[in-house]
C-alpha positions, 0 to 999 in steps of 0.5 A: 888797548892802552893801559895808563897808570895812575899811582894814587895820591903820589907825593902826598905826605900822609897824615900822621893821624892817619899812619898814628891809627894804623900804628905808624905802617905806612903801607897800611895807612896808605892802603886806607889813604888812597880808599877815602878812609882819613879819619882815624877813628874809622881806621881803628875800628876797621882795623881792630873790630873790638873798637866796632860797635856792632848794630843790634837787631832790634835796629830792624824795625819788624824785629819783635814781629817777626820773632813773636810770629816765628815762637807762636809757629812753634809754640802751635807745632805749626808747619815752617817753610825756609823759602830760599834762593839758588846762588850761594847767599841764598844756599847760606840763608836757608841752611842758616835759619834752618839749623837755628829753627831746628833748635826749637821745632823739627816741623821745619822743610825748606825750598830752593827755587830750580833756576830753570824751572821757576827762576828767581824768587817765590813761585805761584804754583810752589806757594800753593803746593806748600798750602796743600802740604800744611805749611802756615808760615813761610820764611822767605831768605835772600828773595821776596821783596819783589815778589807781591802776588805771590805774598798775596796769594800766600795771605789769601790761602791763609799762610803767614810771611815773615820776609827777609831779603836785602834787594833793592825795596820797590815802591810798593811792599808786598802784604808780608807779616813782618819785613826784614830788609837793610834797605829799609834802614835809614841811609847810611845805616852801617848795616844797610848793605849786609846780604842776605845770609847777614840779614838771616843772621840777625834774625837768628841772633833774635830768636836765640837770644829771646830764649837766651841760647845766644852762643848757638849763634857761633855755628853759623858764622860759616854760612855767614863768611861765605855768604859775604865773600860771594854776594860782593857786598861792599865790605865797610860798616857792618859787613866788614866787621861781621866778615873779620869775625866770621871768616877764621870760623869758615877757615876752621869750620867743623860742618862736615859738608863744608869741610869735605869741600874745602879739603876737594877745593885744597887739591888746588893749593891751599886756602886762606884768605877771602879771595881763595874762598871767592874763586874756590869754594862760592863757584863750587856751590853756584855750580849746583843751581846752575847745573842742577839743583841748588837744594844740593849744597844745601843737603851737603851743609846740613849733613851730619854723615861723612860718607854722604857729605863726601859723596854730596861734595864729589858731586858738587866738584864734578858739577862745577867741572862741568860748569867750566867745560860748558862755560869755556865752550861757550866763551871760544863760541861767542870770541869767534863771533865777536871776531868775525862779525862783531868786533867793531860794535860798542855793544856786543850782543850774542845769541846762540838757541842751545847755550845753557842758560844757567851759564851765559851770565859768568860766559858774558862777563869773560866776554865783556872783561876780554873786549872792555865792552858790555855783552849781553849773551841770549839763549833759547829756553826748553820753551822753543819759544823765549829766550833768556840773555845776561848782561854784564858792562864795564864801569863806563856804560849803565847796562841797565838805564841801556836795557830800559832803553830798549826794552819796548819788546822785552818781556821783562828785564831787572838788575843794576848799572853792571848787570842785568837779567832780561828774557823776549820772545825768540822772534824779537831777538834780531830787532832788540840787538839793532835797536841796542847796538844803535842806541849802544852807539849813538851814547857811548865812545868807548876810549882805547885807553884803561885808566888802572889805579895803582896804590904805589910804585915798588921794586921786587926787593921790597916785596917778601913774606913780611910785606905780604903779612902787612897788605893782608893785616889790612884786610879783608879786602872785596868790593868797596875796599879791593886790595891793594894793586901795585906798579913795578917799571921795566921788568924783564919776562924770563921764563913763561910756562903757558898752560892750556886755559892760557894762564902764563907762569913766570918769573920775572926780573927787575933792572936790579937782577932781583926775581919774583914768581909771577902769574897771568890769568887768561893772557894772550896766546903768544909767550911774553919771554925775552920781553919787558914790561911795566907791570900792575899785579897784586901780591899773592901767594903761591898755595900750589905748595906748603913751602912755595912763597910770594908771587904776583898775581899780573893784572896789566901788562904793556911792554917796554923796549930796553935790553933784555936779560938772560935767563942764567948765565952760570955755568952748567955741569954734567955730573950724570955718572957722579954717585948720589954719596959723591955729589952730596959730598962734592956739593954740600950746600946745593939744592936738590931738584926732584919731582916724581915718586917719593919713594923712589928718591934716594935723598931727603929734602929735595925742592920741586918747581914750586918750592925752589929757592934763590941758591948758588948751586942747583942739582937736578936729581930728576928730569924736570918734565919739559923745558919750560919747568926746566926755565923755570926752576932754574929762573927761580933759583938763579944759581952759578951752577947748575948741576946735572945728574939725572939720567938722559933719555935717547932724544934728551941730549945733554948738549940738547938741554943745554941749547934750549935752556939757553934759547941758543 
């Protein structure tokens, strides 16, 4: 596959309004330039939230309704149901508007749907088992704008709905008491598209400020944050400015449960920005609706005991453990039959009877992002007899408009241009994949050319911690406004840790000798040492330790022919017989290279592999645990000597290392 990159808007000299609203940062203007934003005013408030003016609930037409509804509920000690979701928006909302109906009523249950079980949205046969168990009114979160016959039969049974979702509004709206949904705002309403949990916080801002209690609403901008980062809504308008607000309550959350999972997730390195919670926290809590039970997280949230919350959050841990050990055996399954049977379709359609099918969604999205082609991956429900897929596509190819195209044997399929939801009888699996892969075909030429957006070109140089507290200044960055991706020319690989999930540890150099950390998630099975490149990435942090600096996170990477440069090129030291005292003095302004037992270490500040910095002279107190960390270490610090002073086992050689540190 082909990479072309494409700097946006080079050359052209920006507005000085524009750089003006942005306090004359070029970066952060150019940052917003190149997203369509140009008008100053709209910068300014994107920029600094107290120049927002933030939509009121009462802009939701059924506000009053559904507050008065709700108050009669309590007023009468009525029984409330929080009827929610299994993804993380809908764990956020049912604990959301749990903890602020528990301000006024303790006859308040909840109930998270079971994935395999009922599926997505209201249930029949749950609906009727809430009407035997005394429920009159039902709050429905995150679902219920779909779901008509089974509103209908909550009305017959003589229940009430008060519904709040933020999907897509059908032609026809189910018979509630009273609706909440964004979508239902005029177009281009700043909160038209606020999730589910945004659209329970503003349910929840009515009912506490009608009994004026308003700064309750505090406690739930945690639920808030999370909920934003993990459903992907597009972060501009309203849901920008509700993220700026909530996510520092996230980061320094008080909710025990919440707490316990960030400090699980922090083993990994610390957490501190929308992206971290994206690929940390939201995976850990979907985890729990797709391998077991999604009221799970939601105990762990509402839970005020530590040990039960620590308990809950292990739980949770191991499940998503789980989650990515069956998702991994999944993916190599469907790479094998990509490769032996598949690799020249348009359309790559999989189907296995025993993959698990809370899984195959994240599996088909690994597929479809490996081959730049859309995957739908079917598996077998307990039923034996229908079987369920997801599809995921790239930007090219509406996934959904190619379903409905072939949907005469489906049973019923939902969802948008880039995924999709559907489930057919086992039976008619083999001719919807032809019919598919034909239709696939006949609409579509798939380019061996990715066309990458880069906002600037740069040089390792201009990249440090400032730069990186700019890029972030313009945040938060998700879908609608991604965070920025830049290009650097012909840099050379010089060392390469790979890791077994493939992840590629590096350091890098540009023509100028300057260095940078850089990883590649899931690259290639070879190595890229001794190579060059012309780079896309994105500046991140290395959190894997408190003093580990920047790095680049590699997006693309297409390789160039020029010279390639060394590793090091100093001079290397045997020092092993040297006294610790002696070589401090011999030495006074080396770094010291130590992992291992702290206690065992003779000296005080020591570097580990992710701590180390450029210096002239390195002292390995300890034996780095193979040579790629020995590459490593010492293509980060880039020094003139290299002082050896640990102790060398019997098929560790000194002349050894030194060959092999080399690549002699």
């Amino acid at each position: 596959m082909k990479v072309k990159v494409n700097i946006l808007n080079q050359g052209v000299e920006l507005p000085q309004e524009v750089l003006d609203a942005c306090g004359g940062d070029e970066l952060v203007a150019r940052i917003f330039y190149n997203r369509g934003y140009k008008n100053p005013e709209t910068i300014k408030q994107m920029l600094n939230p107290e120049f927002y003016e933030p939509t009121k609930p009462n802009e939701f037409s059924d506000m009053p309704k559904a507050v008065d509804r709700i108050f009669r509920a309590i007023d009468n000690g009525e029984k409330i149901c929080v009827y929610g979701d299994y993804d993380v928006d809908g764990v956020t909302s049912t604990v959301t508007l749990v903890e602020c109906l528990s301000f006024f009523t303790q006859k308040v249950v909840y109930h998270v749907p079971d994935r395999f079980t009922e599926g997505y949205g209201m249930n029949e046969k749950v609906v009727r088992k809430l009407f035997r168990d005394g429920v009159s009114l039902i709050i429905t979160c995150d679902c219920g704008i779909s779901n008509i016959k089974e509103i209908t039969l909550a009305k017959e049974l003589g229940m009430d709905v008060v519904l709040t979702d933020h999907h897509t509004v059908p032609d026809e709206l189910p018979p509630a008491d009273a609706i909440l949904n964004p979508k239902l705002l005029e177009e281009g309403h700043r909160a038209r598209n606020i999730s589910g949990c945004g659209m329970v916080y503003f349910l929840c801002l009515a009912l506490l400020e009608k009994k004026s209690l308003l700064g309750r609403a505090e406690k739930f901008l945690d639920m808030l944050a999370l909920s934003l980062i993990a459903d992907v809504v597009s972060l501009n308008g309203e849901n920008r400015y509700l993220l700026q607000k909530a996510l520092p309550a996230l980061f320094n959350t008080e909710r025990i449960g919440l707490r316990q999972l960030i400090e699980i997730a922090e083993i990994n390195g610390k957490l501190e920005n929308e992206e971290d919670v994206a690929f940390q926290i939201a995976p850990r809590i979907n985890a729990a609706g797709r391998m077991e039970t999604a009221r799970l997280p939601v105990e762990l949230f509402l839970c005020r005991d530590f040990e039960k919350a620590r308990i809950m959050a292990e739980k949770i841990d191991s499940l998503n453990m789980e989650r990515k050990r069956v998702q991994q055996t999944i993916v190599d399954e469907a790479v094998e039959m990509v490769e032996t049977r598949k690799k020249n379709k348009t359309i790559l359609v999989l189907y296995k009877e025993y993959w698990h099918h809370g899984i195959i969604g994240i599996a088909a999205g690994r597929i479809c992002e490996l081959y730049r082609k859309p995957s739908i991956l079917f598996s077998l429900k307990e039923d034996g007899v229908t079987a369920v897929g997801s599809a995921r596509s790239i930007e090219e190819i509406n996934i959904y408009e190619l379903i409905k195209e072939c949907s005469g044997k489906l049973l019923k399929f939902g969802g948008h241009s880039q995924a999709a939801g559907l489930s057919i009888k086992k039976d008619d699996i083999e001719d919807f994949i032809s019919r598919i892969e034909l239709e696939a075909e006949n609409r579509y030429f798939i380019k061996d050319m990715i066309n990458v957006n880069a906002d600037m070109e740069l040089k390792i140089e201009n990249i440090d911690e400032e730069f990186y507290s700019r890029i972030q200044s313009a945040g938060p960055y998700g879908e609608g406004f991604h965070a920025p991706c830049f290009c650097i020319r012909n840099v050379t690989v010089l060392s390469d840790r790979m890791t077994e999930k493939k992840h590629h540890i590096m350091v890098i150099e540009d023509q100028n000798g300057n260095r940078i950390p850089a990883v590649k998630w899931f690259g290639e099975d070879e190595s890229f040492e001794g190579r060059n490149f012309d780079i896309t990435f994105k500046v991140s942090r290395n959190n894997y330790n408190k003093d580990a600096g920047i790095q680049l996170t590699l997006e693309y990477m297409f390789e160039t022919f020029g010279e390639s440069r060394k590793l090091f090129e100093g001079e290397i030291l045997d020092e092993r017989k040297t006294s610790i005292e002696n070589l401090l003095k011999k030495y006074p302004n080396a770094q010291i290279f130590y992992e291992g037992l702290q206690a065992a270490c003779p000296i005080e500040n020591t570097v580990d592999r992710f701590s180390v910095k450029s210096c002239g002279e390195l002292i390995f107190l300890s034996t780095p645990s193979n040579t790629d960390i020995f590459k490593e270490t010492i293509a980060l610090a880039n020094p003139k000597k290299v002082i050896i002073n640990f102790g060398v086992l019997p098929n560790y050689t000194f002349k050894g290392f030194v060959l092999n540190l080399l690549g002699s």
